[in-house]
N, C-alpha and C positions, 0 to 999 in steps of 0.2 A: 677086595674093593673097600673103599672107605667108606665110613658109614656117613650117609646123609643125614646130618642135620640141621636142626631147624634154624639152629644160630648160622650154620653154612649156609644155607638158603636165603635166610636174612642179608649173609652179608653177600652175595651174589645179588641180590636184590636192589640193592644201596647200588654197588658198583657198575649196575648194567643198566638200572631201570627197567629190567623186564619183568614179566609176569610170575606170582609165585609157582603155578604149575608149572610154564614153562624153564625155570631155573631147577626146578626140581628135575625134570629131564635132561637138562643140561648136562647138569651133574653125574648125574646118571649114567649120561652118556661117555664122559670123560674118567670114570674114577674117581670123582670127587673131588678132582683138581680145580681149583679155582681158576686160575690162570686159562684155562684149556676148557673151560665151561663158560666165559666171558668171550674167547673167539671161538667155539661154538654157536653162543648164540650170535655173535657179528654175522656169523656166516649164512646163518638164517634168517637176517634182517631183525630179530625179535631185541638187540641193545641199542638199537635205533633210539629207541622213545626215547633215553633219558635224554638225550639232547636235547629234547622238545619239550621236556615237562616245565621250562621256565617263561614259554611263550604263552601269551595271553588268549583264553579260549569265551572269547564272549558273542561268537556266533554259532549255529548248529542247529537244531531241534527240539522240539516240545512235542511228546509225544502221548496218547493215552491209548489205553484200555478197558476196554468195559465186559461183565459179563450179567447184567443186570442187577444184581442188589450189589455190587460190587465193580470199582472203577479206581485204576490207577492213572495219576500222569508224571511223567520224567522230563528232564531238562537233560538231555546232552549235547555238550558244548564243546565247541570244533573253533580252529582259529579264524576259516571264511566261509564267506556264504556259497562258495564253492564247493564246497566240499557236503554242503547238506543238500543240496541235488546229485551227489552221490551215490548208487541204489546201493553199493554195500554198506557206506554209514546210515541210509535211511532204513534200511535190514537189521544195523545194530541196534540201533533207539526206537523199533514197533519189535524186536526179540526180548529187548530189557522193560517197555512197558508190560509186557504176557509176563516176563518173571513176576515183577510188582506187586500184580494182581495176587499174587501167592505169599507175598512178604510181609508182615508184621515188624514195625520199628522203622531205625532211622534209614538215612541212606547209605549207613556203612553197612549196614544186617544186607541193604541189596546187595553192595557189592559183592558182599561175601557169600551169596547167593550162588550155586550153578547154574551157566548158563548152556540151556537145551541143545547137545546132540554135539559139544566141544570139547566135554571132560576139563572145563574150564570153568573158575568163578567169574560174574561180572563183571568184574576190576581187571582181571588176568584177559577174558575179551576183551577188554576196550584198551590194554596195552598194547595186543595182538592188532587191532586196529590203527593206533598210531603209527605201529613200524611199518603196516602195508599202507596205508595210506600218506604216512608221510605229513602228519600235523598234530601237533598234541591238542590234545581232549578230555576232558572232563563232566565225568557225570555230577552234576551239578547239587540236583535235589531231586527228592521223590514223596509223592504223597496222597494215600489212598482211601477213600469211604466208602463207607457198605451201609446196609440198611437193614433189618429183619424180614422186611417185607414192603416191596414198594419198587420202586428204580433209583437207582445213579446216573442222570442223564451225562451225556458231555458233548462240547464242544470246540472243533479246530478253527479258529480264525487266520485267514489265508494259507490255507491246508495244500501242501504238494502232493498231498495222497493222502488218503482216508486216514485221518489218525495222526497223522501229520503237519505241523504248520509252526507257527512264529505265537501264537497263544494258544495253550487249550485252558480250558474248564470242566468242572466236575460239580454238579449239582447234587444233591440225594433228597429223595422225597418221600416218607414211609407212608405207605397206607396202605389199603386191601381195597383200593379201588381197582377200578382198569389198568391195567398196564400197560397197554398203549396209549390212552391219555395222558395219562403219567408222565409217557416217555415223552409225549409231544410236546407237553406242556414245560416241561422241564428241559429240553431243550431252547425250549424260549427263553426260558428264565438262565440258562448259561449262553445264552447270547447276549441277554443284556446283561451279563457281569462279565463278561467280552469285552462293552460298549463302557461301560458302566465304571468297569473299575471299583468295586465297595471295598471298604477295610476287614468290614465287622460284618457279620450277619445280623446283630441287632444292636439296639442301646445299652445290654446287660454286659456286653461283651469289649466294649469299647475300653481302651487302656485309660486306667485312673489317672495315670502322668498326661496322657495327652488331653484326656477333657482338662485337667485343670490349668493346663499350659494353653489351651483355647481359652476355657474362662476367664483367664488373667488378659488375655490378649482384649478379648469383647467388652470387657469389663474396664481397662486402660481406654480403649476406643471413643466408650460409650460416656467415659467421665468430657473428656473431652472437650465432649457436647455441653459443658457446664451444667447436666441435669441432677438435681436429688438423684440420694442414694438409690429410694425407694421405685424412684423412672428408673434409673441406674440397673436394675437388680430384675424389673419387668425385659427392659430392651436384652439384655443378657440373655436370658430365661426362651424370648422370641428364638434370638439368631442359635441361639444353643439346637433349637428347634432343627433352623435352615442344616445347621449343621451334623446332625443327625442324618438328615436326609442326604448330605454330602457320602456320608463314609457307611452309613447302614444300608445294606441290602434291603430288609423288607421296609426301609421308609421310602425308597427311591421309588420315582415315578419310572411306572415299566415302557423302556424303550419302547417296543414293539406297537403300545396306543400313543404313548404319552400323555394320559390321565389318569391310571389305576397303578395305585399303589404295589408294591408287590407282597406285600402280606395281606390284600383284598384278593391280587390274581390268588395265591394260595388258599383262600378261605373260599372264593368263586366256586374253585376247583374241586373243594371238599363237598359244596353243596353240591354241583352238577351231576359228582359220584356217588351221594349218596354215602361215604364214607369218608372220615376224619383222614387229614393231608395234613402232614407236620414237615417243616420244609430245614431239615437237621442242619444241613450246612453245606459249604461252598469251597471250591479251590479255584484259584487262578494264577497259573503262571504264564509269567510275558518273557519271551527268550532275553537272553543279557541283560534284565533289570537289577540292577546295584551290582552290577563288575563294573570295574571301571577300565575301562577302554585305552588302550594304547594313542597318543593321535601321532599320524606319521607325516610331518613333510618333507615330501615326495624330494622336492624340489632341494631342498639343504640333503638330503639322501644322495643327489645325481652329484652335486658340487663337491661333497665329502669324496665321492667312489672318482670325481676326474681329478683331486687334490689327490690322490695315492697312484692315479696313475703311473 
């Protein structure tokens, strides 16, 4: 038998679009012939995908995992919204947030991940999944926080099932208070960064290109208005304020009342516990934000397909 190698496998890889485990079988399976390991896998459905790897996947799921000081959420992306009421692909994307939760690094360390109970990595799942389901897909991103001691709340906005939905979020809040407080609390606060939308968790963390790209903007605005430098440099200084409260987390006024700031909810929270609440950071992902989307008319589609009749 020939020996399997990894440049074979490679290039059985390129050629089929399937999975590296299952090319490895393939092969396997065949004697190492290339030719006879590419309709192998045809025959198993598994060189399907490459056809589809050049189609646009900017609908699918947003998925998390939490197991309290510890919380991941993933994006995987499917070409409709068909197909994420799916139970197998909604089975893929709550399997690959439970990996998450165990992985360190970007989101190619997940893919390269095992995923539970397939003898398959991540990546090699979710090829397995195009060819049966018939749509290419993409795990998009991933990204996880932990705390030493405290919760990582989270939350699904318009959720198909627990864990599930079109946004999540992930809050973390360290303290050695209640942990059911904690959790409560912190779930409110990834609701309103649901609502909310923040950039930054504070004013320390704001990108230097973009305050000064505002500043020139408020600062052009404000000349305008024909006032001294010195008005000029006050009025900035104000809207710089407003603007804070636009993109920072703890300057925004919390959804949930609409008068308490949210680094007041956090210090509220500290006092009522009688223990220090540091409110570390946030994630929010919103399904298909910055893919850029195919747009189809339908109608120049049917005209084309009766021109070839």
């Amino acid at each position: 038998m020939a020996e399997i190698t990894a440049a074979l496998v490679k290039e059985l890889r390129e050629t089929s679009g399937a999975g590296m485990m299952d090319c490895k079988k393939a092969l396997s399976e065949t004697g190492g012939d290339l030719e006879s390991a590419v309709d192998w896998l045809r025959k198993k459905g598994l060189a399907a995908a490459a056809k589809k790897a050049g189609r646009v996947a900017a609908e699918g799921l947003v998925a998390v995992a939490a197991t309290g000081t510890r919380a991941a959420v993933v994006e995987l992306n499917a070409e409709t919204d068909f197909v994420a009421r799916n139970d197998q692909f909604q089975s893929l994307a709550q399997g690959i947030a439970q990996v998450a939760l165990g992985v360190d690094g970007d989101v190619d360390a997940l893919k390269a991940a095992a995923f539970p109970g397939s003898g398959r990595t991540v990546v090699d799942e979710v090829t397995a999944a195009i060819a049966s389901i018939g749509e290419n897909m993409n795990l998009r991103r991933y990204q996880a926080l932990s705390v030493s001691s405290g919760i990582v709340a989270s939350y699904v906005h318009t959720a198909v099932k627990p864990g599930l939905g079109k946004i999540g979020v992930l809050v973390a809040l360290e303290s050695e208070g209640d942990v059911a407080r904690l959790e409560e609390v912190g779930k409110q606060i990834a609701m309103h960064v649901a609502a909310a939308n923040p950039q930054y968790l504070n004013k320390d963390l704001v990108d230097t290109a973009a305050l000064d790209r505002e500043r020139d903007v408020l600062a052009d605005q404000a000349r305008a208005s024909g006032k001294s430098e010195d008005i000029i440099s006050k009025m900035v200084d104000g809207r710089l304020r407003k603007f804070y409260e636009e993109v920072c987390l703890v300057e925004q006024i919390f959804v949930i009342d609409g008068e308490t700031r949210i680094s007041a909810v956090v210090a509220n929270l500290a006092k009522e516990l009688g223990k220090p609440v540091e409110l570390k950071g946030f994630v929010r992902f919103a399904l298909g934000e910055g893919i850029e989307k195919q747009e189809s008319d339908f109608a120049a589609e049917v005209a084309a397909a009766a021109g070839h009749a």
